[in-house]
N, C-alpha and C positions, 0 to 999 in steps of 0.2 A: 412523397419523395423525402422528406424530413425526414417524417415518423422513422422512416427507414433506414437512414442515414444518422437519427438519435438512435436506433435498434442496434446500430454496427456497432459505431462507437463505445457506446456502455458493455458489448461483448468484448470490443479491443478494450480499455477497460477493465474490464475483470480478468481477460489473462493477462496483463500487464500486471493488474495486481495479485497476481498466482505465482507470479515466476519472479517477480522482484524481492517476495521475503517480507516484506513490512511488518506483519506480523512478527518474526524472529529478531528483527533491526528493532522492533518495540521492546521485546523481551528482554533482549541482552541487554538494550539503554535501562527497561527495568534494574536487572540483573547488577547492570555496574553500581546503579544508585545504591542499592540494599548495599553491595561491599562495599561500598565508601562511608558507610552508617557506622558498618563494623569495626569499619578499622579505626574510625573516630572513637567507639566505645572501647573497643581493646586498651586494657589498664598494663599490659606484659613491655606493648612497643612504648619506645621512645618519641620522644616529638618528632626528632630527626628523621626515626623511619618510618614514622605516620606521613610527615609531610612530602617524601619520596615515594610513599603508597601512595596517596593522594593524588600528586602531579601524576602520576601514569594512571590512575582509575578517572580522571580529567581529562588527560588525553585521550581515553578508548573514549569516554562520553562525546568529546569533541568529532570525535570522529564517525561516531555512530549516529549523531545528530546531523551530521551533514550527510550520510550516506542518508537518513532517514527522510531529508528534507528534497532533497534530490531525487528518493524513490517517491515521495509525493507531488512532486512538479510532471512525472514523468506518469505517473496515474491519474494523473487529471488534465492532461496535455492534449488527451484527443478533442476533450470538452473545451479546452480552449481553444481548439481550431475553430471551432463555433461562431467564437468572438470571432475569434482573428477573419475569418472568411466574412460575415457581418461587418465588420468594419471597411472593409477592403474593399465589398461591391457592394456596400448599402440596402443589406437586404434584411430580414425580420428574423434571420432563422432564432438568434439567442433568446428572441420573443418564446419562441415555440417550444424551445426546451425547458423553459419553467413554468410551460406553461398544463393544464393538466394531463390532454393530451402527450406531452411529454416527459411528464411524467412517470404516467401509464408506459407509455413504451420502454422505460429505462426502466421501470417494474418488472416487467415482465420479461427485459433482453436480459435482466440478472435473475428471475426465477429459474427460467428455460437454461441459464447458464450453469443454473446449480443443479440442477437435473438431470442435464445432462453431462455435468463431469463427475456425479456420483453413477448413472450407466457406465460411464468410457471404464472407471474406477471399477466396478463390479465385473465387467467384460474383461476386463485386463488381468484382475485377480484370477478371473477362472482359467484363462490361456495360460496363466502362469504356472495354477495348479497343474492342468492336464501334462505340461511337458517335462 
């Protein structure tokens, strides 16, 4: 019954973190740091308009830290229903889930997950082609 219930979750899980972006919200957090490097080393701008580049490449950072941090509460929310339901009726499950058995099952709800979204992805490309 766990096993099964560790199986869903890490599927909920992975499409959570499909559709949220994290990877992209990583990128661009990347992306702003390099330009705020730049515009540090730029010898052309002024202080003035370095430090006006700055606060808005701080604000996009501000904010893509918080979307980023957010989409990581939200990707790892199922696994804390774990606790939360453990705490709640006093039961062992969050035992179970680190445990190797549970492991295993989260191994494998995320193989079977990539397996199968690279099929759905290959089915989809050829329907697209034929039409």
């Amino acid at each position: 019954m766990i096993y099964s219930l560790i199986f869903i979750i890490t599927i909920l899980s992975c499409i959570i973190f499909d559709n949220l972006g994290i990877i992209t919200l990583a990128k661009n957090l990347t992306n702003s740091y390099k330009l705020q490097l730049k515009v540090l080393q730029d010898k052309t701008k002024t202080d003035e308009e370095k430090q006006k580049e700055l606060l808005r490449q701080i604000s996009k950072q501000i904010i893509y830290l918080l979307k980023l941090i957010g989409s990581i509460i939200l990707f790892i929310s199922p696994f804390l229903s774990i606790f939360i339901i453990d705490e709640l009726f006093k039961t062992t499950y969050s035992e179970t889930l680190y445990s190797l058995g549970g492991i295993l099952a989260s191994l494998i709800a995320v193989v079977l997950y990539i397996i199968l979204k690279k099929q759905y992805v290959k089915l989809f490309k050829k329907r697209k082609n034929t039409t």
